[in-house]
C-alpha positions as CSV (number, residue, x, y, z in Angstrom):
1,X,10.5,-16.1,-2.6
2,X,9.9,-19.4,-4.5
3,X,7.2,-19.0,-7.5
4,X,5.6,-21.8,-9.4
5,X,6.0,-22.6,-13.4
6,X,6.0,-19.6,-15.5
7,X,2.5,-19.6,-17.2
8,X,2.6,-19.3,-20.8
9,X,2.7,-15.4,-22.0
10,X,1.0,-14.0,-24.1
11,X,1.5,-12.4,-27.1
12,X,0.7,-9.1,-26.9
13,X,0.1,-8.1,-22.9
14,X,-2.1,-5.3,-22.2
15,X,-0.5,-3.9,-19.1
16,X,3.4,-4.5,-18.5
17,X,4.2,-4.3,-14.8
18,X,7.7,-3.6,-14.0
19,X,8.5,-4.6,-10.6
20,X,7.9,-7.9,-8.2
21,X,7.5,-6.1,-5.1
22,X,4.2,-5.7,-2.8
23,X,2.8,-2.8,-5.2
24,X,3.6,-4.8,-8.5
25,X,2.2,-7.9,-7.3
26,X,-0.7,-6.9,-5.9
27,X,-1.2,-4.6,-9.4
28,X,-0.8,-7.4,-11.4
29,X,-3.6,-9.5,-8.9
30,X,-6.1,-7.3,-9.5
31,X,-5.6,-6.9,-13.4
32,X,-5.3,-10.6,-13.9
33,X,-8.7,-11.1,-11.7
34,X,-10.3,-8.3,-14.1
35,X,-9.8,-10.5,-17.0
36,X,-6.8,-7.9,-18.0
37,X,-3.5,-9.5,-19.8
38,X,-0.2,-8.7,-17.7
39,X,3.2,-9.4,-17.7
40,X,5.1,-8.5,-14.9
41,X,9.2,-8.0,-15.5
42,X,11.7,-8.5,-12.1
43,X,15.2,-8.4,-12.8
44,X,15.7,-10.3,-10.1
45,X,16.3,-14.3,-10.7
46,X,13.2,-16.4,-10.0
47,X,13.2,-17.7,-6.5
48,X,15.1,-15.1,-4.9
49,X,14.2,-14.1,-1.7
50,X,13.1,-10.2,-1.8
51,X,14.3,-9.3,2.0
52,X,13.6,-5.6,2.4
53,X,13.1,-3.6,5.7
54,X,8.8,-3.9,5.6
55,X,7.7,-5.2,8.7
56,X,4.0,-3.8,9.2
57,X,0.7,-4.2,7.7
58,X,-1.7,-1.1,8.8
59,X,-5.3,-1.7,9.3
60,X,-6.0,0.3,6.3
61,X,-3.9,-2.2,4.0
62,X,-5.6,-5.4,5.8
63,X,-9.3,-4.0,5.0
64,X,-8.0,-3.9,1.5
65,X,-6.3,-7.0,1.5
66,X,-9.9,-8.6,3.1
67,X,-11.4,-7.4,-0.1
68,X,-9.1,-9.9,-1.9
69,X,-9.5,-13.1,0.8
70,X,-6.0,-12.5,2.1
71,X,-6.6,-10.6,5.5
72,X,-7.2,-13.6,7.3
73,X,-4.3,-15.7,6.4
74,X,-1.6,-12.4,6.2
75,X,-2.5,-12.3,10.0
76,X,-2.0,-15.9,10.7
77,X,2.0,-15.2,9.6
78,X,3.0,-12.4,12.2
79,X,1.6,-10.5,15.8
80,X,-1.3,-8.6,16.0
81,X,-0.3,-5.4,17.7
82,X,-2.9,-3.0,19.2
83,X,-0.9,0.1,20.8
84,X,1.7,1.9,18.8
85,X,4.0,3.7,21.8
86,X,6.1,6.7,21.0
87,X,8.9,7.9,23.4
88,X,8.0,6.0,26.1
89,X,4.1,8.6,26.6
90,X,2.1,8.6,23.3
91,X,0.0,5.8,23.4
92,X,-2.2,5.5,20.4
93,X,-4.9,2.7,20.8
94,X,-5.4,0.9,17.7
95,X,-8.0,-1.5,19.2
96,X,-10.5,0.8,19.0
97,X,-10.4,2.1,15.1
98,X,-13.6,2.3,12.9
99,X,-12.2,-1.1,11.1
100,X,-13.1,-4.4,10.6
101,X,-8.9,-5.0,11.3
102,X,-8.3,-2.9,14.1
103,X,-5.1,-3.7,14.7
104,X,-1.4,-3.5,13.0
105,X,0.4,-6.8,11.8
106,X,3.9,-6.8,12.5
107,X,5.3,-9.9,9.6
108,X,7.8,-10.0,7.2
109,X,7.5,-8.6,3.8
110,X,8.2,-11.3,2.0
111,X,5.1,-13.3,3.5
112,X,2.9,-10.0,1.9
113,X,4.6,-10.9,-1.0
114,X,3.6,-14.7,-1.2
115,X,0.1,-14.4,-1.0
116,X,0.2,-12.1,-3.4
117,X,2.2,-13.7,-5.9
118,X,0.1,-16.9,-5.3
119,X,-3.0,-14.7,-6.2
120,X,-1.5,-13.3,-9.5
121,X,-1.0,-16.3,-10.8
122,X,-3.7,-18.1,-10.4
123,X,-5.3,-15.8,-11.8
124,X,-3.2,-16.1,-15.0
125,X,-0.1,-13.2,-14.1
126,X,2.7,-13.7,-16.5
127,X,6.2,-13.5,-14.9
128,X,9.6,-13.1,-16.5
129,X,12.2,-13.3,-13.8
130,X,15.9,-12.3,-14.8
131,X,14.6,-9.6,-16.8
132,X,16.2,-5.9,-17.0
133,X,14.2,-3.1,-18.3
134,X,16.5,-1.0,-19.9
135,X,14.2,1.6,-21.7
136,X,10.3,2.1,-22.3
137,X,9.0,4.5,-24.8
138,X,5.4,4.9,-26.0
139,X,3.3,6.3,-29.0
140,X,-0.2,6.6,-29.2
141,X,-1.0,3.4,-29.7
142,X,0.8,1.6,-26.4
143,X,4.0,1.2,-25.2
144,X,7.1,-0.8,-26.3
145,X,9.4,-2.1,-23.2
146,X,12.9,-2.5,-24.1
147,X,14.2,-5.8,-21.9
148,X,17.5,-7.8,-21.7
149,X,17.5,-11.5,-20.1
150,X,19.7,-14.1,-20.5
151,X,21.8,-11.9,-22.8
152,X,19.6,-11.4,-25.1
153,X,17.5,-8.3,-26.0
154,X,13.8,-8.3,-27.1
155,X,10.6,-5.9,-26.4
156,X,7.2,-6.2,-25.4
157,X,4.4,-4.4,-26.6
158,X,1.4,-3.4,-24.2
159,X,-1.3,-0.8,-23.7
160,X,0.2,0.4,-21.0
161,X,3.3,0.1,-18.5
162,X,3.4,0.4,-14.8
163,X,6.7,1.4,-13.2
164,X,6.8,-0.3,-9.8
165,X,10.6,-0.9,-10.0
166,X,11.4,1.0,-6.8
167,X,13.6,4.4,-6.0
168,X,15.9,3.4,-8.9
169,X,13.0,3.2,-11.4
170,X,13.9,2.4,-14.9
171,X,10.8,3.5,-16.1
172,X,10.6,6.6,-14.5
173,X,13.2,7.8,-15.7
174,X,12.6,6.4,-19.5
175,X,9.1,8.5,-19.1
176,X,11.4,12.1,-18.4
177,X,9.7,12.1,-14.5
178,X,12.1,13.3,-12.1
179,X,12.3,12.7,-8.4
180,X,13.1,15.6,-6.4
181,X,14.2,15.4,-2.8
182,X,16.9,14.6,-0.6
183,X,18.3,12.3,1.7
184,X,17.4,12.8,5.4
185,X,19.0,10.0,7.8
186,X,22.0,7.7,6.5
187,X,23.3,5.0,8.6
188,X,20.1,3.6,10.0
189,X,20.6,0.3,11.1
190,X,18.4,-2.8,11.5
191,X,18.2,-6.3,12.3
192,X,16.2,-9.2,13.5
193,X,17.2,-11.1,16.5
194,X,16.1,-12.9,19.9
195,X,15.6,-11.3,23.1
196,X,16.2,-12.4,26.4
197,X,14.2,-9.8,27.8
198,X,11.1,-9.6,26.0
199,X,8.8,-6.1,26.5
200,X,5.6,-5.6,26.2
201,X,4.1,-6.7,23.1
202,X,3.9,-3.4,21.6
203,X,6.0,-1.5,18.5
204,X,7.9,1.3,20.2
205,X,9.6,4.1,19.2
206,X,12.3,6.0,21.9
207,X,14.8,8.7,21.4
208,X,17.4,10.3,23.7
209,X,21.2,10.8,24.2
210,X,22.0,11.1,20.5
211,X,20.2,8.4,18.8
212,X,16.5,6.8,18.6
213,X,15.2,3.3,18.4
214,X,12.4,1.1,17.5
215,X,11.3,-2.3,18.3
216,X,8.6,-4.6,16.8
217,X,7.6,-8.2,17.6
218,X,7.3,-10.8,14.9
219,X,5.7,-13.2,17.0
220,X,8.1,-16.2,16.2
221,X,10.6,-15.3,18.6
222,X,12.2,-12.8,16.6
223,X,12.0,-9.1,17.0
224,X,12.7,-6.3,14.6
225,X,15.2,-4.0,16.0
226,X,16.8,-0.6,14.6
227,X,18.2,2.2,15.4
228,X,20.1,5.3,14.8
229,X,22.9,7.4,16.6
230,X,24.2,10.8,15.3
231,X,28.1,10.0,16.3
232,X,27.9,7.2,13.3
233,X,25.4,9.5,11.2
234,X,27.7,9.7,8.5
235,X,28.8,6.2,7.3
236,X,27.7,4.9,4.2
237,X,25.4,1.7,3.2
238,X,28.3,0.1,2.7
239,X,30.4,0.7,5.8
240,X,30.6,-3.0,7.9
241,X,27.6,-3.7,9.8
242,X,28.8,-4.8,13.7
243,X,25.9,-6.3,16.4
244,X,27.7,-4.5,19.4
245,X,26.5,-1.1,17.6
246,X,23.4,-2.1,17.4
247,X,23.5,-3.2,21.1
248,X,25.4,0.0,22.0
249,X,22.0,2.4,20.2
250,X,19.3,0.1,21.6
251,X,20.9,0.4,25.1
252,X,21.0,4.4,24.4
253,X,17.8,4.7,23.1
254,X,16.0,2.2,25.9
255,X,18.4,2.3,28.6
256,X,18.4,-1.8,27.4
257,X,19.2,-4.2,25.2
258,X,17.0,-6.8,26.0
259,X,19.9,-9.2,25.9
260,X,19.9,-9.3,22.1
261,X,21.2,-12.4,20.4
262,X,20.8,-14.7,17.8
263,X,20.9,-12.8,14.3
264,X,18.8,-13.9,11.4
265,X,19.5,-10.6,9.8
266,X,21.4,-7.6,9.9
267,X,21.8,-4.2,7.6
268,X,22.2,-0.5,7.3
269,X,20.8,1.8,5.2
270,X,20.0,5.7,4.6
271,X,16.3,6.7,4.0
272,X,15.6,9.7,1.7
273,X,12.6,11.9,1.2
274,X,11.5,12.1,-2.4
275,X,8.0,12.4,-4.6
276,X,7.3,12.6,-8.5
277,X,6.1,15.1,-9.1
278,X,3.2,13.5,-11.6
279,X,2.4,9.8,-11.1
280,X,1.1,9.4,-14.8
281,X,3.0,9.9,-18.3
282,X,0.9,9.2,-20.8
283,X,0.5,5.4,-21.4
284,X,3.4,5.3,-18.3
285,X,2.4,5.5,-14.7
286,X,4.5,4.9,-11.5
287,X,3.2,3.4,-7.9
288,X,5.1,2.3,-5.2
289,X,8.8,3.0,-4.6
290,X,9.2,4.3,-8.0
291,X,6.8,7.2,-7.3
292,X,7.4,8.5,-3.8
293,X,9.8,7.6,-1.2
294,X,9.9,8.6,2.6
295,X,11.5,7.8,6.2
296,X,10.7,4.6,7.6
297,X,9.0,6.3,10.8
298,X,5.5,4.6,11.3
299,X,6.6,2.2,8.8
300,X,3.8,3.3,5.7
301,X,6.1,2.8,3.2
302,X,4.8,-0.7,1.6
303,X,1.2,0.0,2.8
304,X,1.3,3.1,0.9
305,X,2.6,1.1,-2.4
306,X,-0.5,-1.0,-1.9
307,X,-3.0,1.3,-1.5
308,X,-1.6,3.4,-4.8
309,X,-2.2,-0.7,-6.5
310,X,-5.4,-0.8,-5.1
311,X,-6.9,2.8,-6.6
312,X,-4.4,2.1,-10.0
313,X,-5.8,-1.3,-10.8
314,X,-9.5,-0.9,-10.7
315,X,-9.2,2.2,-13.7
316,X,-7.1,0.4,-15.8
317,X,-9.2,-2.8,-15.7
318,X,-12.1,0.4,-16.3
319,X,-10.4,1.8,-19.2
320,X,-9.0,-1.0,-21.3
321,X,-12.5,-3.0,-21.1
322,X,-13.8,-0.3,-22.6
323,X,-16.3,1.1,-20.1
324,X,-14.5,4.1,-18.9
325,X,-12.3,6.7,-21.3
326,X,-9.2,6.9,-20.6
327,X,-9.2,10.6,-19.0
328,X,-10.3,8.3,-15.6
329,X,-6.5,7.6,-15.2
330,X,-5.8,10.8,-14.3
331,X,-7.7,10.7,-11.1
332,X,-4.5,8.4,-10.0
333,X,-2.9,11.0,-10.1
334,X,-5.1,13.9,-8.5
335,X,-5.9,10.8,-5.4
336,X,-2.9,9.4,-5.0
337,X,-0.2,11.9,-4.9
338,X,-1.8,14.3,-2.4
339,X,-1.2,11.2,-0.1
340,X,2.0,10.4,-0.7
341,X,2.7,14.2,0.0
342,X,0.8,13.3,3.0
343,X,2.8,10.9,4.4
344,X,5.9,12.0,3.2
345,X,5.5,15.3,5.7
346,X,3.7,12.7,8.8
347,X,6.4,10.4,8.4
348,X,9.3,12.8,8.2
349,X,8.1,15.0,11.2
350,X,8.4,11.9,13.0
351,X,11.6,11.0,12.1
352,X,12.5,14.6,13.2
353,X,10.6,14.1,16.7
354,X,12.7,11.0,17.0
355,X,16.2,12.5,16.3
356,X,16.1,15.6,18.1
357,X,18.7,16.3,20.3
358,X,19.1,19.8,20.9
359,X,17.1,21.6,24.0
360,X,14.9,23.3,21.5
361,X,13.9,20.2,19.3
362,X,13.6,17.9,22.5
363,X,11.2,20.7,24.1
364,X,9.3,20.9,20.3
365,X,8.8,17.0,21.0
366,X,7.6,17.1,24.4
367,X,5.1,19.9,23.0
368,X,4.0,17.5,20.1
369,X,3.5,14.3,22.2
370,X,1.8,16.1,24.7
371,X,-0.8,17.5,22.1
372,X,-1.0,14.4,20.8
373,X,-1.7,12.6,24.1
374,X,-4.6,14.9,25.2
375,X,-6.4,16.9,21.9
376,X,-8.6,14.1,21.0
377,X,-8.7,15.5,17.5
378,X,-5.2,15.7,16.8
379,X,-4.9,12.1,18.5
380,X,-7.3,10.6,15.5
381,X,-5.6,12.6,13.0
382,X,-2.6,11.2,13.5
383,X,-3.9,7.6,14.0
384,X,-5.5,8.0,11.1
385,X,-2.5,9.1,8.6
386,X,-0.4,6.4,10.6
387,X,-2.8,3.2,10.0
388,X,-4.2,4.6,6.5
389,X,-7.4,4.8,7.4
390,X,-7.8,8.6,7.6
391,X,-7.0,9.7,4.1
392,X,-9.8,10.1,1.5
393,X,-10.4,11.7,-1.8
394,X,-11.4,15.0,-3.4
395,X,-14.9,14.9,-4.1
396,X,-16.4,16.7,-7.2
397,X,-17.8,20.6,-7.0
398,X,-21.6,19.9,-5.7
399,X,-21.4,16.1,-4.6
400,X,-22.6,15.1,-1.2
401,X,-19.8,16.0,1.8
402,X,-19.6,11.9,1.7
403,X,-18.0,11.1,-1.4
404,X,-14.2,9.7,-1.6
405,X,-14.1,8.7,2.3
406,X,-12.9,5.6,2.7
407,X,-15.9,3.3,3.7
408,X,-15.5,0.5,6.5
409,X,-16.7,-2.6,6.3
410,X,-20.2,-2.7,7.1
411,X,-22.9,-5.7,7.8
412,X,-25.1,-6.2,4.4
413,X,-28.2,-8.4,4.1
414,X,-26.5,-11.0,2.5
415,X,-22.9,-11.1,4.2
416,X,-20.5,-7.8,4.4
417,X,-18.9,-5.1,2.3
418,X,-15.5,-5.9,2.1
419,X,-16.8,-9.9,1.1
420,X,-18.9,-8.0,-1.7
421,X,-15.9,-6.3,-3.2
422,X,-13.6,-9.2,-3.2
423,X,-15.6,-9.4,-7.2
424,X,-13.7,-6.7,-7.9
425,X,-16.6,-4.8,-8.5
426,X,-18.0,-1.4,-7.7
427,X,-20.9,-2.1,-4.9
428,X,-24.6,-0.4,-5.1
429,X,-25.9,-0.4,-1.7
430,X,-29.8,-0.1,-1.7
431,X,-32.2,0.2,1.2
432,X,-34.5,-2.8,2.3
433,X,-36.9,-3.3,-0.4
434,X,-35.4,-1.4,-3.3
435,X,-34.5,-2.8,-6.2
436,X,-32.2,-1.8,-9.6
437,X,-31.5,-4.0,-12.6
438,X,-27.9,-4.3,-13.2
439,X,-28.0,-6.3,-16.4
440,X,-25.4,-4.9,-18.9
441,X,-23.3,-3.6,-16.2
442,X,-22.6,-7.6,-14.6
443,X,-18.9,-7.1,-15.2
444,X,-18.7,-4.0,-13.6
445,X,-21.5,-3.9,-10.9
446,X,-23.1,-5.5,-7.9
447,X,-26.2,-4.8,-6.6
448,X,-26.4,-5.2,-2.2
449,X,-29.0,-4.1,0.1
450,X,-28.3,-2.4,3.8
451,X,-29.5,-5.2,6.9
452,X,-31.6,-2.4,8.4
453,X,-33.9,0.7,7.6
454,X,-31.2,3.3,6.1
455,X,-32.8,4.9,3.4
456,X,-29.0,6.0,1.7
457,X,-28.3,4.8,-1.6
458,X,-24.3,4.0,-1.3
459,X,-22.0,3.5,-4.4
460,X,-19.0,1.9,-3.2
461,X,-16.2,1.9,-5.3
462,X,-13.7,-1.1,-5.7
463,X,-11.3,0.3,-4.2
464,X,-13.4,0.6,-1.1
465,X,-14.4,4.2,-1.2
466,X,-17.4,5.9,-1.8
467,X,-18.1,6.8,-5.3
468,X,-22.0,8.3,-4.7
469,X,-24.5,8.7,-2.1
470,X,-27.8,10.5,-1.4
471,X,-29.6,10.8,1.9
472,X,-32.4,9.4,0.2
473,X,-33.4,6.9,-2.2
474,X,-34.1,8.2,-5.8
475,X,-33.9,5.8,-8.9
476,X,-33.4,8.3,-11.4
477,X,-30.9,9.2,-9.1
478,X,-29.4,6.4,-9.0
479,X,-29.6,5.5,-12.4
480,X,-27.5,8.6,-13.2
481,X,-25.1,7.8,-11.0
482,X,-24.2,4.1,-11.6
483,X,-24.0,5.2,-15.2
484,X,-21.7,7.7,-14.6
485,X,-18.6,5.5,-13.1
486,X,-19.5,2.4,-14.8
487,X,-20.7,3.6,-18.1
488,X,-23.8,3.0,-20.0
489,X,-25.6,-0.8,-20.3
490,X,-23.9,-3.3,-23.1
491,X,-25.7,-5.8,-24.5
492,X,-23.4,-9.0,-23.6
493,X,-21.2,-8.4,-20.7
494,X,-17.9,-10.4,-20.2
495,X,-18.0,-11.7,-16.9
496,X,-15.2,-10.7,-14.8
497,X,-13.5,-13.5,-12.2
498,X,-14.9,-13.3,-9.1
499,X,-12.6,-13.5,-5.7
500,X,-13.2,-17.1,-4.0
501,X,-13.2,-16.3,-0.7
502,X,-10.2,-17.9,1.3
């Protein structure tokens, strides 16, 4: 991943990022477009190439990325895939989901990772390649982050630090957070090559005869392919790596190869089930990697990183601008790690489904896709934990049943939702006609009207879910609620950098 000239740093950074993955990138996007100072630290040299095993953006992650003018040119880098298929009779139609991106884009990580790199720093990012983190510790003032690069050790001093440094984390464990949880496949392998004999256009996921497979277009010829086969089960990450055993598992899994050839890239690697058990230490938090860490079945491993940005970035552009106390960063926490937990237990039951092998796990399968197939209710369920777009938030004793779902994109009079929020800004939707004065909140707040009659008042927040509603309009009632997630009026508000739309 080539990035261009540093930008000059700053001295004193308000938010330290550790981490130049998906989740720290697109973090350190969303600060920098809040008018925040950050620094992000990647021990890895600059212009290195981060290839990891992410190969799927769910529709949840493209809404969000929408609401940051990427969508659009993220999809014009891989294959638009509409059907997820799961041993060979568990069809789940993506075409049809309540989105504006109904749909799942199969691409490499590292194109993710451009855009949002790109976006950091134009928006004024500060990275330090070749840079170790080798401690972090904090008073009640900010935190100092102990770093070593080019042989020489220094610190920086910040408000806060984000540890998005991955299952390793350095900053985890300098914050005392452990990580409890186990490894539960080893000696997955994976690869990208040609076919001869392309399938359907499709991601698919068989199992059978001791091992499971999956397969995923990239749309430039090459096809992610992996698999797993319980007679090699126990070989390490670093046991040689051979094409013909990848062959032999797609061939057991598929009953075909394809005629796999041509190998851009080949690895193995074991995939563990792990979850702090607090996302937030004080002045230290953790997203991504660094804060849960599950099996790659229905590949929401990077998504999830993103989506943990997205909800993390928003409150601490809110609390050091000085509009929200700093109590709102623990709602991170309360949001966030219920769906980690989430999709640590979807994910691994579907790694389970996959590897069974036994008469009794192979019948529990059967059962499971064949509930899945034909309860309608259990069929959106688990679309919905699979592309993101079912999880929402805890709402608040006595707030209407509404608040914390995720809210679609939705037509406005003057454009759409997810346009509005590329400000960065929370999003009062009024009915035709109404009107609310949102001077001394400009920073914070924009003020939208519905295209139609709906009389409901919607608060969106910038993270795309819904903050407030009422079934009808009030102003007082509105008043109290804008107030209460973007603070009271100031008399000169900084102007925060708006999105330009792509």
């Amino acid at each position: 991943m080539t990035s261009p000239p540093r930008s000059p740093e700053p001295a004193a950074p308000h938010v330290v990022v550790v981490g130049a993955g998906p989740t720290g990138l697109l973090l350190a996007g969303d600060l920098a477009a809040a008018g925040i100072a950050v620094t992000v630290l990647e021990k890895r040299p600059e212009g290195v190439s981060n290839l990891t095993r992410a190969f799927g953006v769910h529709a949840r992650t493209l809404e969000l990325l929408d609401a940051r003018g990427l969508a659009d040119e993220l999809i014009g880098t891989g294959q638009v895939i509409e059907e997820l298929r799961l041993f060979g009779s568990v069809p789940f139609d993506i075409s049809r989901l309540p989105s504006h991106h109904p749909l799942l884009l199969v691409t490499p990580q590292y194109e993710v990772e451009r855009l949002l790199l790109r976006r950091a720093l134009r928006h004024g990012a500060v990275f330090r390649h070749d840079t170790e983190v080798h401690g972090v510790e904090q008073d009640a003032d900010g935190v100092t982050v102990s770093i070593r690069s080019a042989g020489t050790e220094s610190s920086l001093r910040a408000d806060y630090a984000v540890g998005a440094d991955g299952v390793r984390s350095t900053v985890r464990a300098a914050a005392g957070i452990p990580f409890p949880g186990r490894s539960v496949i080893r000696s997955v392998l994976l690869a990208d090559v040609r076919l001869a004999r392309e399938p359907q256009l499709t991601v698919r996921v068989e199992g059978g005869d001791g091992a499971f497979g999956f397969i995923a277009p990239f749309g430039d010829g090459y096809w992610r392919v992996g698999g797993w086969t319980r007679a090699g089960r126990d070989l390490p990450d670093s046991a040689p790596v051979e094409f013909e055993d990848l062959r032999s598992i797609t061939e057991r899994a598929f009953g075909t190869d394809y005629g796999m050839h041509d190998v851009r890239w080949i690895a193995r690697y074991h995939s563990d089930e792990r979850q702090a058990p607090r996302y937030r230490a004080g002045r230290i938090l953790l997203a991504g990697d660094a804060a849960h860490q599950h099996s790659p079945a229905g590949g929401q491993g990077m998504n999830t990183g993103l989506q943990d940005a997205v909800n993390l970035g928003w409150k601490l552009a809110a609390v050091l601008g000085g509009w929200a106390p700093d109590t709102l960063l623990d709602s991170y926490h309360a949001e966030r790690h219920p769906v980690g937990r989430a999709v640590l237990r979807s994910s691994g039951l579907n790694l389970r489904l996959a590897m069974a092998h036994n008469p009794v796990e192979v019948a529990l399968r059967l059962l499971r896709t064949w509930v899945v197939k034909h309860v309608p209710a259990v069929s959106r369920k688990a679309i919905g934990e699979i592309t993101g777009i079912g999880y929402r938030y805890p709402a608040p004793r006595g707030a209407h049943r509404s608040v914390g779902e995720r809210v679609p994109d939705q037509p406005l009079a003057d454009g759409r939702l997810y346009r509005a929020l590329r400000a960065g800004k929370f999003v009062l939707v009024l009915p035709k006609g109404a009107a609310f004065d949102p001077a001394g909140r400009e920073d914070r707040l924009l003020v939208a009207h519905h295209p139609d009659d709906r009389p409901a008042p919607r608060l969106v927040r910038p993270d795309g879910h819904l903050a407030w509603t009422a079934d009808r309009m009030d102003g007082d009632a509105v008043e109290a609620a804008v107030r209460q997630w973007t603070g009271p009026r100031t008399l000169a508000s900084a102007t925060v950098r708006e999105e330009v739309s792509s």
